[in-house]
MDTraj code that builds the backbone (N, CA, C; nanometers):
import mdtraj as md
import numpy as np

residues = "UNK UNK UNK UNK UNK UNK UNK UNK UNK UNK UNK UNK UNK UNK UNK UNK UNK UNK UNK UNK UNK UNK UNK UNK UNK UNK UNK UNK UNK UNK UNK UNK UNK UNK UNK UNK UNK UNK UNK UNK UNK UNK UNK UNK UNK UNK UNK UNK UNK UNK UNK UNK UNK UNK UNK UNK UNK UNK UNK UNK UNK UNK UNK UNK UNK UNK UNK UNK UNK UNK UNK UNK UNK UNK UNK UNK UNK UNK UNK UNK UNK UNK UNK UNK UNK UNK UNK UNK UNK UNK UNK UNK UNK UNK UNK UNK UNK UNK UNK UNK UNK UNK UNK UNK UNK UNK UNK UNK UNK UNK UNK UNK UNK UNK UNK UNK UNK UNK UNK UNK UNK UNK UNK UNK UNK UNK UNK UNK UNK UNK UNK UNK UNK".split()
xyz = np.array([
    [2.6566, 0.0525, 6.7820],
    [2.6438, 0.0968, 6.9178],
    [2.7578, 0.0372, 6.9996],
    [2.8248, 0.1115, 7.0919],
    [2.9331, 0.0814, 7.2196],
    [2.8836, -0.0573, 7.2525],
    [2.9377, -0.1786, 7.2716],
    [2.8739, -0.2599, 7.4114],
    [2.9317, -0.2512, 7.5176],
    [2.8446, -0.2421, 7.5867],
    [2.7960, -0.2176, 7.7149],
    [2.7864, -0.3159, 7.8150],
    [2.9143, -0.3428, 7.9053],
    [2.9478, -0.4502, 7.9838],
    [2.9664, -0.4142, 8.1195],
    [2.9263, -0.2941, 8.1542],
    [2.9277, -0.2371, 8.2972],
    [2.8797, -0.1241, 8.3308],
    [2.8534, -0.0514, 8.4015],
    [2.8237, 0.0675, 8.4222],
    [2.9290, 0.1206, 8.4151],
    [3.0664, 0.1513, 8.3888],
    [3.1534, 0.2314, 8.3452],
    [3.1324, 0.2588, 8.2173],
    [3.1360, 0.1467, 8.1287],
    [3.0607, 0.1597, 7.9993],
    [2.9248, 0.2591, 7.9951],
    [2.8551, 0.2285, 8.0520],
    [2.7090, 0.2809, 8.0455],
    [2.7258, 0.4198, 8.0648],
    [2.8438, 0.4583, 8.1799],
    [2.8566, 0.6061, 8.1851],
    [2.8892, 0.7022, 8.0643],
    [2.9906, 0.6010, 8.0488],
    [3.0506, 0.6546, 7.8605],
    [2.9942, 0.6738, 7.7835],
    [2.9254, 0.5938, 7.7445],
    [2.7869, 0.5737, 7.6625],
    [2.7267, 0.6995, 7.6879],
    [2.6675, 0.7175, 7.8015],
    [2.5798, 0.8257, 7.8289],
    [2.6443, 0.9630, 7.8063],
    [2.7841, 0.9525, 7.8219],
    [2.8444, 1.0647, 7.8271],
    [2.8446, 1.1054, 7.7128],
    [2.8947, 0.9914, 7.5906],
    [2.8841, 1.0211, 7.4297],
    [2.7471, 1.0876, 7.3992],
    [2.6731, 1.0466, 7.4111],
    [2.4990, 1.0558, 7.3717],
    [2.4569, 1.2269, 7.3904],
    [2.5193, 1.2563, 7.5094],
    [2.5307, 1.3844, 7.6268],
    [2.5669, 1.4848, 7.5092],
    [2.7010, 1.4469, 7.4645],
    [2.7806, 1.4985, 7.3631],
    [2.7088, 1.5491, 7.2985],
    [2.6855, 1.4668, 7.2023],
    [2.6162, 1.4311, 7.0674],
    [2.5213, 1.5316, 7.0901],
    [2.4312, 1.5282, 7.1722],
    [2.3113, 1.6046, 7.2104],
    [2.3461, 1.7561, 7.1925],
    [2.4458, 1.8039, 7.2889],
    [2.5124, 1.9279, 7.2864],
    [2.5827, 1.9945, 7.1790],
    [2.6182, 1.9413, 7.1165],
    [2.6748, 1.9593, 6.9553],
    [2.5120, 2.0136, 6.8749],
    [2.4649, 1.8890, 6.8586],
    [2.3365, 1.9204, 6.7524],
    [2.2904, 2.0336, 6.8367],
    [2.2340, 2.0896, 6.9696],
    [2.1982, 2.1712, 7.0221],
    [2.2841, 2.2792, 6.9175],
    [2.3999, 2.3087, 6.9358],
    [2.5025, 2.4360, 6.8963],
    [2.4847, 2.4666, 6.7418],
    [2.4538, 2.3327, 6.7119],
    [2.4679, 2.3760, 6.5612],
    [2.3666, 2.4305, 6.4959],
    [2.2362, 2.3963, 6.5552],
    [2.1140, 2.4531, 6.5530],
    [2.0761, 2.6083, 6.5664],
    [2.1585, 2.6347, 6.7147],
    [2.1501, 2.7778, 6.7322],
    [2.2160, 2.8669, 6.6532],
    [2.3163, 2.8330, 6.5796],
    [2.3597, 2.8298, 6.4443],
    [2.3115, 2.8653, 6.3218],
    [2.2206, 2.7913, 6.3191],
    [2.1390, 2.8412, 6.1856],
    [2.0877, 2.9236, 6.1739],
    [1.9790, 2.9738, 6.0372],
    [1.9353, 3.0206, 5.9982],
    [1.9035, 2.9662, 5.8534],
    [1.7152, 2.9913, 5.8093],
    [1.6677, 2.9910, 5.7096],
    [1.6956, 3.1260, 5.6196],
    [1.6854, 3.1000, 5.5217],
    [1.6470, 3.2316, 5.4137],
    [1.5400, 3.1815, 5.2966],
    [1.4638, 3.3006, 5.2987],
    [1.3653, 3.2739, 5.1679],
    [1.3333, 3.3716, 5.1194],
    [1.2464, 3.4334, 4.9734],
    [1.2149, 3.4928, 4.9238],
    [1.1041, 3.5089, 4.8606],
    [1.0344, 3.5847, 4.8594],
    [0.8952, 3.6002, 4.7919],
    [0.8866, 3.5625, 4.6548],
    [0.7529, 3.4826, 4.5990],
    [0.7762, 3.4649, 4.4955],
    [0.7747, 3.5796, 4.3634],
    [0.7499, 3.7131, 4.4319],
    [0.8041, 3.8139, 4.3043],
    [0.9369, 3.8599, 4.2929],
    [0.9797, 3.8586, 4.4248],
    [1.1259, 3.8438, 4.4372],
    [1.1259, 3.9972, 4.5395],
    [1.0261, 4.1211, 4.6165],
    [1.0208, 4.1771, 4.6549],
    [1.0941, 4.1813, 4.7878],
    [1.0033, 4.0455, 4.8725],
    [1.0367, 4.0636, 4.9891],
    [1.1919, 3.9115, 5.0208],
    [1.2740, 3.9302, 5.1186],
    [1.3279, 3.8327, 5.1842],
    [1.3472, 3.8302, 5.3246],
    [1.3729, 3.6721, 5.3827],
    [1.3223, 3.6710, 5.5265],
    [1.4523, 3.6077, 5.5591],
    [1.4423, 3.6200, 5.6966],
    [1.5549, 3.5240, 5.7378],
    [1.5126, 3.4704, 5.9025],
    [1.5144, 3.3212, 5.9016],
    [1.4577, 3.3100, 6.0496],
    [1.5558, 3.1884, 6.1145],
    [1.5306, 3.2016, 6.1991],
    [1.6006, 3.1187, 6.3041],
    [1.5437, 3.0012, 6.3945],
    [1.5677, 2.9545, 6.4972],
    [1.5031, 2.8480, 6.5718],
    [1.4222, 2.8830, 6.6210],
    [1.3054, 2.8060, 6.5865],
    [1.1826, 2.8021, 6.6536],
    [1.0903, 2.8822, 6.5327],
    [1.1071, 2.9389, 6.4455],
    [1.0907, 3.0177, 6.3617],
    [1.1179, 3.1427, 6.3623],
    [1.1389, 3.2100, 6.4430],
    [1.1540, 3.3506, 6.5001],
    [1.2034, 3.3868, 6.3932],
    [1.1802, 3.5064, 6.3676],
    [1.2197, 3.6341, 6.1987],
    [1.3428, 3.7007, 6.2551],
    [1.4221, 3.7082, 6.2054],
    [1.5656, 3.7607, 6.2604],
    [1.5779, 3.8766, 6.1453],
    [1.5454, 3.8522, 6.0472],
    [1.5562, 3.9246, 5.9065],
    [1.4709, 3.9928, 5.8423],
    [1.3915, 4.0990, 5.8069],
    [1.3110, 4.1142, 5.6871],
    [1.3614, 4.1885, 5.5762],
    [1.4018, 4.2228, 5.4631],
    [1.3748, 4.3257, 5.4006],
    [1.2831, 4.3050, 5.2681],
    [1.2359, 4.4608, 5.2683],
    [1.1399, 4.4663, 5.1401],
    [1.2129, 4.5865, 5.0683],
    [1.1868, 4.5585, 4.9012],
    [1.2180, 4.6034, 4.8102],
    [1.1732, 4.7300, 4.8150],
    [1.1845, 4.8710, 4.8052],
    [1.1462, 4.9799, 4.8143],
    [1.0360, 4.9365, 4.7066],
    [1.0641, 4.9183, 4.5815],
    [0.9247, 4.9111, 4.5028],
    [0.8391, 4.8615, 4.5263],
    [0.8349, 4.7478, 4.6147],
    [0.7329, 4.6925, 4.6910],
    [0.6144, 4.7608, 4.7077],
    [0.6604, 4.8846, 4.7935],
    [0.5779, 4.9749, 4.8462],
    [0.4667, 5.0628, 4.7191],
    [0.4806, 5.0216, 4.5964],
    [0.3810, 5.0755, 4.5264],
    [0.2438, 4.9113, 4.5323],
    [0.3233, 4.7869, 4.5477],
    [0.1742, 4.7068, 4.5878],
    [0.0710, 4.7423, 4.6352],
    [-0.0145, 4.6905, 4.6417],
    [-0.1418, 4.6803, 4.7563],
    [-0.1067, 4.6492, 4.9364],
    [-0.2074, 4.6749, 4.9639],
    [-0.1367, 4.5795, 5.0976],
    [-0.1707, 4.4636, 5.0788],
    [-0.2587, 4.3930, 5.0725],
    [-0.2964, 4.2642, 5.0091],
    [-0.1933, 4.1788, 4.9615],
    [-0.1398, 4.2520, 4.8316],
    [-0.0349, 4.1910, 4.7468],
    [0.0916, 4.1801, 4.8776],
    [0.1168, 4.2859, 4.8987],
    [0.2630, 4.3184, 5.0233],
    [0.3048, 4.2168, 5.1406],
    [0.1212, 4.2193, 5.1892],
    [0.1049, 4.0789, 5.3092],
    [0.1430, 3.9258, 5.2378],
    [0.1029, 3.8941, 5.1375],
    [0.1289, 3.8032, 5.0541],
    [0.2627, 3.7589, 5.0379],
    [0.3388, 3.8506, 4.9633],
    [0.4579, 3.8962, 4.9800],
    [0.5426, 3.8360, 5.0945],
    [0.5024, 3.9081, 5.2206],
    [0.5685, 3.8775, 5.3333],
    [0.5550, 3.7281, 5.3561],
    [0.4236, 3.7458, 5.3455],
    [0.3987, 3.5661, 5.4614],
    [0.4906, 3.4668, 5.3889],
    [0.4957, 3.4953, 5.2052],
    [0.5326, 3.3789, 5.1201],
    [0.6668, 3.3837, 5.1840],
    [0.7709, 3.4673, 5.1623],
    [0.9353, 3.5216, 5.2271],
    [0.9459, 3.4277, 5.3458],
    [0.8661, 3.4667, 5.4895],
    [0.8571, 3.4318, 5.6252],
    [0.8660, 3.2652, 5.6344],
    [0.7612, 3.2452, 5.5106],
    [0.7403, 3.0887, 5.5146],
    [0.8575, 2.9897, 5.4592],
    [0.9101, 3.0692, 5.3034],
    [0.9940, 2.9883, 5.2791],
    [1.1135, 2.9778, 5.3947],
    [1.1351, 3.0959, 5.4771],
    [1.2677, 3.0693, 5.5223],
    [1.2436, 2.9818, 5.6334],
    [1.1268, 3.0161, 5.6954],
    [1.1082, 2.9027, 5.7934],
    [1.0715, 2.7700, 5.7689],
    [1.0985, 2.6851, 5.6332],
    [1.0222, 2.6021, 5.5619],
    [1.2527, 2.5188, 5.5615],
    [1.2981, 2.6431, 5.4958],
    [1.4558, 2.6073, 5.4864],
    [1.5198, 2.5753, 5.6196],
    [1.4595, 2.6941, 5.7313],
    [1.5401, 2.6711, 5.8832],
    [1.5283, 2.4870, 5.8840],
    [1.3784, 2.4732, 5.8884],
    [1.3053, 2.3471, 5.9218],
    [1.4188, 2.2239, 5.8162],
    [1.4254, 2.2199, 5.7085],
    [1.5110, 2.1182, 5.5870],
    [1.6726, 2.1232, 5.6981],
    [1.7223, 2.2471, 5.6978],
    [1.8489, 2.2421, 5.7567],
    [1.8156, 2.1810, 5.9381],
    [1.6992, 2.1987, 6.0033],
    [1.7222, 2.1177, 6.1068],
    [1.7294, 2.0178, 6.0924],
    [1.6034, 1.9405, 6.0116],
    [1.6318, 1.8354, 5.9799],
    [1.7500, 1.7233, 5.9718],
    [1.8146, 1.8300, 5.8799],
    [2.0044, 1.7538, 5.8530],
    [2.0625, 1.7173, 5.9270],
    [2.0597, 1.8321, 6.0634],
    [2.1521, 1.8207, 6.2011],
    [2.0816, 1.7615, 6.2620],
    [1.9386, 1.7442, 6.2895],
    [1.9189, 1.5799, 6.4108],
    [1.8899, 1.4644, 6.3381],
    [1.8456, 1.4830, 6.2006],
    [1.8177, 1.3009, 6.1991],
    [1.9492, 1.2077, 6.2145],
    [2.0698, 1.2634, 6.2072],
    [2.2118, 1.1146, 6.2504],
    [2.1834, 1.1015, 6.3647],
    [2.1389, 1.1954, 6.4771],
    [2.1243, 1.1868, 6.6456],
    [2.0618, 1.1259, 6.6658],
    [1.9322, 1.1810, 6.6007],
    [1.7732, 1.1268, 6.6418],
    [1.7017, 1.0254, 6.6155],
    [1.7769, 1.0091, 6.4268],
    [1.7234, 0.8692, 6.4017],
    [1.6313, 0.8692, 6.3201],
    [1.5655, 1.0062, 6.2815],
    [1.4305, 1.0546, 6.1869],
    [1.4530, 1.2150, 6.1882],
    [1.4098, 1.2445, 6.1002],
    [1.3883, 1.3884, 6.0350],
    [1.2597, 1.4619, 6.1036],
    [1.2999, 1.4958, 6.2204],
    [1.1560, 1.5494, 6.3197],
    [1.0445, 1.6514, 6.2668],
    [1.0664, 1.6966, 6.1368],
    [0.9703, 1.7513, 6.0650],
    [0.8793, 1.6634, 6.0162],
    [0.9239, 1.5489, 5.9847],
    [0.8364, 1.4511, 5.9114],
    [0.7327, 1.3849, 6.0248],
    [0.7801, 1.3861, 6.1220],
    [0.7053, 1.3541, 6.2364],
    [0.6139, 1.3901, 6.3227],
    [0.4985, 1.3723, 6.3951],
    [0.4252, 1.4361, 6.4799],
    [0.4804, 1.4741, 6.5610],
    [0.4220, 1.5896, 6.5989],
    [0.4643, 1.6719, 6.7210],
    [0.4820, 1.5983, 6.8712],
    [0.4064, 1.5549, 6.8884],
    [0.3541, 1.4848, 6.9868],
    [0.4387, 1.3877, 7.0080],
    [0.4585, 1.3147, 6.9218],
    [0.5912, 1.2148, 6.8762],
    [0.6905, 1.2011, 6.9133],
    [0.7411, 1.3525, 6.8527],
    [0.9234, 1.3889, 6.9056],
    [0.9146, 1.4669, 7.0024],
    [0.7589, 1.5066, 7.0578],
    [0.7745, 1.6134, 7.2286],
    [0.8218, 1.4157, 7.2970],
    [0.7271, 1.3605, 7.3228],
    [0.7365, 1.1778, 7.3576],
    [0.9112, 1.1692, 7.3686],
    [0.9057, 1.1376, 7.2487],
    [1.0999, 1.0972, 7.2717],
    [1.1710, 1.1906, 7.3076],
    [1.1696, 1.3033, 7.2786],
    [1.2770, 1.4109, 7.3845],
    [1.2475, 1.4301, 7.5046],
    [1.1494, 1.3853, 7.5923],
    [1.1064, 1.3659, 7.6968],
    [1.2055, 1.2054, 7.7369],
    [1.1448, 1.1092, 7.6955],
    [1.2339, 1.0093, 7.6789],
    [1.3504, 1.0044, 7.7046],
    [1.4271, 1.0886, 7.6287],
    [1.5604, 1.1159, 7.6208],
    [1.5941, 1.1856, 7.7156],
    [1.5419, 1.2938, 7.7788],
    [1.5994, 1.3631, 7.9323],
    [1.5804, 1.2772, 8.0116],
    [1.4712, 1.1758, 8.0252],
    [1.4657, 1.0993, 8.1640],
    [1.5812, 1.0170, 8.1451],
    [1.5983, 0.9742, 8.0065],
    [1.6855, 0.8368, 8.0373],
    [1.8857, 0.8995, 8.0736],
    [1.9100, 1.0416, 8.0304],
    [1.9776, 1.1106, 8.0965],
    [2.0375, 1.1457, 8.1865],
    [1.9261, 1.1959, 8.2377],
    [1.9035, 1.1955, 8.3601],
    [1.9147, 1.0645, 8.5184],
    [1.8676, 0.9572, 8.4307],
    [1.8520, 0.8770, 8.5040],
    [2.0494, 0.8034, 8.5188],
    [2.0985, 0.7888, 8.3772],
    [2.2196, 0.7735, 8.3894],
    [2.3247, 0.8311, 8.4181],
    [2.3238, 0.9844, 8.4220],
    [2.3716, 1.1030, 8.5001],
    [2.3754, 1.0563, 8.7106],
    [2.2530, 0.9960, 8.6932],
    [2.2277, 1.0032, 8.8871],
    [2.2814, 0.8719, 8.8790],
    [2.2697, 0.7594, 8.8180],
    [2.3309, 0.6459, 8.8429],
    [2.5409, 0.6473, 8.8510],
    [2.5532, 0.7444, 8.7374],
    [2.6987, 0.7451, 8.7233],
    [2.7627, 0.8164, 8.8638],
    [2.6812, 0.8858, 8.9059],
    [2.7345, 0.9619, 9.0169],
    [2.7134, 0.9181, 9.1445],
    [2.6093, 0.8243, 9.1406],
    [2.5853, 0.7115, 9.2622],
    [2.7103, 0.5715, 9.2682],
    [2.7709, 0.5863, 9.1233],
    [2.9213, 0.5146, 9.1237],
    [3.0819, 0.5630, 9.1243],
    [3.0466, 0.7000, 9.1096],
    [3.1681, 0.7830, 9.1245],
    [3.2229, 0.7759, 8.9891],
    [3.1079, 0.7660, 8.8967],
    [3.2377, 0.7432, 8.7453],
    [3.1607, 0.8745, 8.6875],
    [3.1352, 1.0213, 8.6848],
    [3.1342, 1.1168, 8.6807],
    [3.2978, 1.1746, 8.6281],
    [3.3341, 1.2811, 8.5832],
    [3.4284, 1.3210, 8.5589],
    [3.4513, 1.4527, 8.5747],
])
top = md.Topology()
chain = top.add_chain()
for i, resn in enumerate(residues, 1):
    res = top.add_residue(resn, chain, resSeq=i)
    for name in ("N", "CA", "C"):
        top.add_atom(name, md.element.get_by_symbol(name[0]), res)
traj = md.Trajectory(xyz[None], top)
């Protein structure tokens, strides 16, 4: 970590962190999962938050059941949103410090809350010193 011997420092600091934050943000929006059914029919492709950006199904598919088909789908939907989730992982735990999948919800809502106030709070302090840029 920087040390931190003034509030010019502290601005920097904050400013790096700011960074850092905005990057992993970009790289995120970035992604995308992919997965596939385990007969190999259907594939998915999803994005942040899970959202389905992708589906396709195998024309032969369509002789399944629906039963079998729904199956199909959900397994596809899940793996890719199971991969989005592994690849977020990658991009915040150097930021964050932990792999926010592994974690309670509640947990990492707590510290990203955390993290805007303390932001925030050094954002209004830097600009109450004029070391803003």
């Amino acid at each position: 970590m920087t040390e931190i011997r003034n509030l010019e420092d502290l601005a920097e600091y904050a400013e790096q962190q700011v960074r850092r934050l905005e990057k992993m943000q970009a790289e995120l929006a970035g992604q995308a999962g992919t997965g596939e059914s385990p007969r190999g029919y259907v594939r998915a492709r999803t994005g942040p938050g899970g959202l389905l950006q992708e589906l396709r199904i195998d024309p032969t598919a369509l002789r399944l059941s629906a039963e079998e088909l729904e199956a199909e789908v959900t397994a596809a939907v899940t793996a890719a949103q199971r991969h989005f989730n592994e690849r977020a992982d990658d991009i915040m735990a150097p930021v964050l410090g932990m792999r926010p999948s592994e974690q309670a919800l509640a947990e990492l809502e707590e510290g990203m809350t955390k993290l805007d106030s303390l932001a925030a709070d050094l954002d209004r302090i830097a600009r109450q010193h004029g070391l803003t840029r």
